[in-house]
C-alpha positions in Angstrom: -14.3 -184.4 6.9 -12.1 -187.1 8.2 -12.9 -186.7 11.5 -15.0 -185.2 13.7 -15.5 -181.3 14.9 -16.6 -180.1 17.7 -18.1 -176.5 18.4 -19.1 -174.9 21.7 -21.0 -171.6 22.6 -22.4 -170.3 26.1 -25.4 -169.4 27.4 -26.0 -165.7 28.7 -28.0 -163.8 31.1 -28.1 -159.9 30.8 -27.7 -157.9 33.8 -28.7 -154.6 32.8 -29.7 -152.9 29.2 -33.0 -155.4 28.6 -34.8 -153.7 26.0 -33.3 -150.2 25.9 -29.9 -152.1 24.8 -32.4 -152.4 21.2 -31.7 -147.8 21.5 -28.2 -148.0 21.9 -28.0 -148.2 25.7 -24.6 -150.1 26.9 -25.8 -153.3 28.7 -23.8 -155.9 31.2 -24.1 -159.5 30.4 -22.2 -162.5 31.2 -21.5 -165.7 29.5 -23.2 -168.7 31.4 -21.0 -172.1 32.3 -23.4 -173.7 30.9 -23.9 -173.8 26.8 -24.4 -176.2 23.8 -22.4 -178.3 22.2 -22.5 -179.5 18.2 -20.9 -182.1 17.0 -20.3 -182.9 13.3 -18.9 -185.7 11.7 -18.8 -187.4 8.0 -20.8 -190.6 7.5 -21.0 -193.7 5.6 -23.8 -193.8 2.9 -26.9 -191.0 3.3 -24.9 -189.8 0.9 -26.3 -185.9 0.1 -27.9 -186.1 3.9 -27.6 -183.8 6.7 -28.8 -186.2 9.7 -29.6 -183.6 12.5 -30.3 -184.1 16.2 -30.6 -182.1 19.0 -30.2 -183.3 22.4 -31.4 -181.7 25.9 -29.9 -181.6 28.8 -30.0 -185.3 30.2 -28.9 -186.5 26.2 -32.8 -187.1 25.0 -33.6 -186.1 21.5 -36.4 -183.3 21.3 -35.9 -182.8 17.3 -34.2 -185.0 14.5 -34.2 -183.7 10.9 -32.6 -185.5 8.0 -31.9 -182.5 5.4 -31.1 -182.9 1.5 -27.5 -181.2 1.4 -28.5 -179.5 -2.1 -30.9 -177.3 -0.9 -31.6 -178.6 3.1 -35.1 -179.5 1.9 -35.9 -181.7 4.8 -36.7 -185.4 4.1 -37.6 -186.1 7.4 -38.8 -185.1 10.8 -39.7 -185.8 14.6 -40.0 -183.8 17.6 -42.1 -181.3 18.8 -39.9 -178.3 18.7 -40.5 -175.8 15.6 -37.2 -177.2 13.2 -37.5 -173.6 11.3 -34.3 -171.6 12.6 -32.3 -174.7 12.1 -33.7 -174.8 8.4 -33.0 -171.5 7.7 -29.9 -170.9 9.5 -28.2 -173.4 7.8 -29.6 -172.3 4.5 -28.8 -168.6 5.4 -25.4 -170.1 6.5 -25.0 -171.7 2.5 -25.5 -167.9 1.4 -22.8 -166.5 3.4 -20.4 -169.3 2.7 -21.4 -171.1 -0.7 -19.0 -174.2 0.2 -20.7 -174.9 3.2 -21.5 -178.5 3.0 -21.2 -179.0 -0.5 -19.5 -182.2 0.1 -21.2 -185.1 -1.3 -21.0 -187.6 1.6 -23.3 -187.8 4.0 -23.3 -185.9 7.0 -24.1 -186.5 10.8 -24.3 -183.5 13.4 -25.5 -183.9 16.7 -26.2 -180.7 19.2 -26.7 -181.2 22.9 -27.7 -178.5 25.3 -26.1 -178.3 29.1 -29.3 -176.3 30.2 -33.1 -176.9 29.9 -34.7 -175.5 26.9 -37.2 -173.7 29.2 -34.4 -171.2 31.1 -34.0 -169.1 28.4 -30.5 -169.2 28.6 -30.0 -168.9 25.1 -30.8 -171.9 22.8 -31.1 -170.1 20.2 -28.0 -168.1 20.0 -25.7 -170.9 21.1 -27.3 -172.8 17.9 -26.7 -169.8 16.0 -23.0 -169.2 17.1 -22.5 -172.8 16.7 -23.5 -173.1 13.2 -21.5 -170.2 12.1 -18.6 -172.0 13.4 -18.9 -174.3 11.6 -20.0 -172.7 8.6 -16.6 -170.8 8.9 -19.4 -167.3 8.7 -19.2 -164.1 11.0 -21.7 -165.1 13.8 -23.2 -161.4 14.0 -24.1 -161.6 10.2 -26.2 -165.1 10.4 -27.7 -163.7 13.7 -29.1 -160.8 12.1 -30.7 -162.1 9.1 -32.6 -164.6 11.2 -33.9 -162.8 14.5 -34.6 -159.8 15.7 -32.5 -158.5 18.9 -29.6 -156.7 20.0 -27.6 -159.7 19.1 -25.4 -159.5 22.6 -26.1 -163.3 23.1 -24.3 -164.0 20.4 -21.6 -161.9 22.1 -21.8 -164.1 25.4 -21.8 -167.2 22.8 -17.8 -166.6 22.2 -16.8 -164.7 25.4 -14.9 -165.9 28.3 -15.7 -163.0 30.4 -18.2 -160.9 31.2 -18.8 -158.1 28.6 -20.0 -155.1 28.0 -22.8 -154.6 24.6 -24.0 -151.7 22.5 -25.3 -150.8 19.0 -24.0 -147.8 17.8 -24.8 -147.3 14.4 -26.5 -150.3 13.7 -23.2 -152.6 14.5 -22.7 -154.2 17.4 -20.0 -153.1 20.0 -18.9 -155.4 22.6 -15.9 -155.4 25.3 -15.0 -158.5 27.5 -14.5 -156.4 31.1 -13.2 -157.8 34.8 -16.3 -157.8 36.8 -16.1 -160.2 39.9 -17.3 -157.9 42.7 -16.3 -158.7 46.3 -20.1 -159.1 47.2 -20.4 -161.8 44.4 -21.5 -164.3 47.4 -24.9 -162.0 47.7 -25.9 -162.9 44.3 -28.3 -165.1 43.0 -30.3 -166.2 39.9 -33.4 -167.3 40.2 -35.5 -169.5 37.4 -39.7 -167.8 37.7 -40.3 -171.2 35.6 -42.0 -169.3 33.0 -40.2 -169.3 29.6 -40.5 -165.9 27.7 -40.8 -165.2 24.1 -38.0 -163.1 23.5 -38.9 -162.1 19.9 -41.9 -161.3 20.7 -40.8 -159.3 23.7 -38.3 -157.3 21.0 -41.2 -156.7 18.7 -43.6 -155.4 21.6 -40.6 -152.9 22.2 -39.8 -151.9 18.5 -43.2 -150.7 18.2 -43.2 -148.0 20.5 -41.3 -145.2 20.8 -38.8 -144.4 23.8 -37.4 -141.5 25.1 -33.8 -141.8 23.6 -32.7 -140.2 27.9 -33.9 -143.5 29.0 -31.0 -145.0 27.1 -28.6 -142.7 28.4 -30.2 -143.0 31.6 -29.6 -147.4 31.8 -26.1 -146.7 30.5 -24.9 -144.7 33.2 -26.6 -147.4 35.9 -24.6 -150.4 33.7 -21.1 -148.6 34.3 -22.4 -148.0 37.6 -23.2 -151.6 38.3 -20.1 -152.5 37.2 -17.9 -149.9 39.5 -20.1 -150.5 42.4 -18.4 -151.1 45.6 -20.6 -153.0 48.2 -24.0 -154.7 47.9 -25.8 -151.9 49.3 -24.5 -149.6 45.9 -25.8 -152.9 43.5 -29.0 -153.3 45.3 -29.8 -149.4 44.8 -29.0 -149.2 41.4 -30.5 -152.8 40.8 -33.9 -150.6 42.1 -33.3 -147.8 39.7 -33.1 -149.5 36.7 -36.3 -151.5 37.7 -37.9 -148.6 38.3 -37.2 -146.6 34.8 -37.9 -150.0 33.0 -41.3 -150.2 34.8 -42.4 -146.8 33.4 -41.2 -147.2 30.3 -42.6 -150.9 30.0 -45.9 -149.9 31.5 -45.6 -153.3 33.8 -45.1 -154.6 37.3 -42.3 -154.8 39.2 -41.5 -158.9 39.4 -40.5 -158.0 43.1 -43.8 -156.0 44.1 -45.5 -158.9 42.2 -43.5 -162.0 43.8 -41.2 -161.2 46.4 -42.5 -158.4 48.6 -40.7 -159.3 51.5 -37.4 -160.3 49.6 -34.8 -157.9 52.0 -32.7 -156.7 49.0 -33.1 -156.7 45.2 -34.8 -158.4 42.9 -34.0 -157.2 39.1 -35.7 -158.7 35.9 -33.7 -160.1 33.3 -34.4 -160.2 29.4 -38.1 -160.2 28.7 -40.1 -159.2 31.4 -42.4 -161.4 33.1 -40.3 -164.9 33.0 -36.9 -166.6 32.8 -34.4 -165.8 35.4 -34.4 -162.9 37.7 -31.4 -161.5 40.0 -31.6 -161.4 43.2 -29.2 -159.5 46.2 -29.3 -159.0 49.6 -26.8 -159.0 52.5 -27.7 -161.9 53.9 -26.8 -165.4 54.4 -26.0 -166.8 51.1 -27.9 -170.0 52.6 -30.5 -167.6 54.1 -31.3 -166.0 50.1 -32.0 -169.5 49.1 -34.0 -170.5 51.8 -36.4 -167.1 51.2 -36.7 -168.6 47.2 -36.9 -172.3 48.2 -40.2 -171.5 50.7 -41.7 -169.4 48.0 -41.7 -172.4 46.0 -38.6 -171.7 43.3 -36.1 -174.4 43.9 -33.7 -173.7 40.2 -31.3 -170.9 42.0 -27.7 -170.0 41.0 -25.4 -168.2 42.9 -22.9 -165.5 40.4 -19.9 -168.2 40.8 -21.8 -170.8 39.9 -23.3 -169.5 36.3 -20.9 -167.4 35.5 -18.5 -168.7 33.1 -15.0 -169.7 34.9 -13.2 -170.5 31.9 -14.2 -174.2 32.9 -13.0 -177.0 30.0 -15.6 -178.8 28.2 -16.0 -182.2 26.9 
């Protein structure tokens, strides 16, 4: 490893498909603009070390981890966050690809997100994606062993458009699709400042049964979402699928709950209860802020701004 290599994967946000996308149903979900970075480079000396760090979004370090390269026992470690999927992804990583790292220099790899840890825009499955990258290892196979999920984030990781997910029969099914829709401007993300546990949110799911209509059901309202016209279509089905997730989830709606007197839309994304929501309305694209900002949630995107724009990165 003469020099050094660089790997990138994006963050995602699903539109529709959260938790029934786990029973087959066909979700929508875009890659973000904003992703993670690794960098890996050989290193003088530390010979047999993997010297880890992981950077947030303004470049401090919130976990360093020097690994033995035999086995990636680690020698070493600070930070607060849990170091365990970077342990065993890597190691998982050495089982799908026994050359990876067996070099006997020392190595230095340094991962930096472009999005707080809290969003839940998909730390996780960008370090994932990353690592397989590098690894030279199908993404989707290191994925698997190591998380429960539907595994469309890993999807979004390596797309550079939005996509279309769905399991059927166990593998994983994804189509990059055109979806820009002439209302885009009436479309916002909005941060509750609450990150969820998605795994947990996955294994709440697993353990119940579902009516396998429901499925079909959010399928039909994703290909919907996708054809739909004019923001009064989106905002409708946007209702619809809240509505069937509500009964099935035995839980509020976040709009009854938070934004009462929102004049639109206001959709959940991923695990219910926290992360980013959607949010559209005709209004003002100034005006939709405004009605977020007053309410006291001041991290807002609008579509163009976290969807990924096939935007270089550095």
């Amino acid at each position: 490893m003469s020099k050094s290599l660089n790997y990138y994967s994006h963050g995602k946000l699903l539109l529709s498909g959260e938790y029934f996308v786990l029973d087959g149903a066909k979700a929508l979900a875009i890659p973000a603009r904003l992703g993670q970075h690794l960098e890996v480079k050989q290193i003088e000396g530390d010979h047999g070390k993997l010297i880890w760090e992981s950077l947030d979004e303004k470049g401090n370090p919130f976990l360093s981890v020097v690994f033995e390269l035999n086995d990636f026992k680690i020698i070493e470690k600070r930070g607060e966050v849990p170091h365990y999927l970077l342990q065993d992804a890597l190691r998982e990583a050495r089982n799908l690809q026994k050359d990876f790292l067996k070099q006997k220099s020392g190595v230095k790899a340094t991962s930096r997100l472009e999005f707080s840890l809290g969003w839940g825009l998909g730390s996780s499955s960008t370090l994932i994606h990353n690592i397989a990258s590098w690894a030279k290892v199908d993404a989707f196979d290191l994925f698997f062993t190591l998380l429960d999920g539907s595994g469309y984030d890993v999807a979004c990781a390596g797309a550079k458009k939005p996509i279309t997910y769905q399991l059927q029969n166990n593998h994983a099914v994804w189509n990059e699709i055109d979806f820009n829709p002439s209302f885009a401007g009436n479309i916002f993300f909005v941060y509750l400042g609450k990150k969820q546990n998605s795994q947990q949110a996955v294994r709440q799911y697993l353990d119940n049964e579902h009516d396998p209509v429901l499925a079909n059901q959010i399928s039909r309202i994703t290909e919907r979402l996708i054809a739909a016209n004019n923001a009064d279509e989106f905002i409708l089905l946007m209702k619809e699928h809240e509505t069937i997730l509500s009964s099935a989830l035995r839980l509020e709606k976040v709009q009854d709950v938070f934004f009462s007197s929102f004049p639109g839309a206001i959709k959940s994304l991923g695990a219910w209860g926290g992360d980013f929501v959607m949010a559209c309305a005709k209004q003002e694209p100034d005006a939709i802020k405004k009605y977020f900002s007053e309410k006291g949630f001041q991290t807002v995107f609008g579509f163009k701004e976290i969807i990924f724009a096939n935007r270089a990165h550095i």
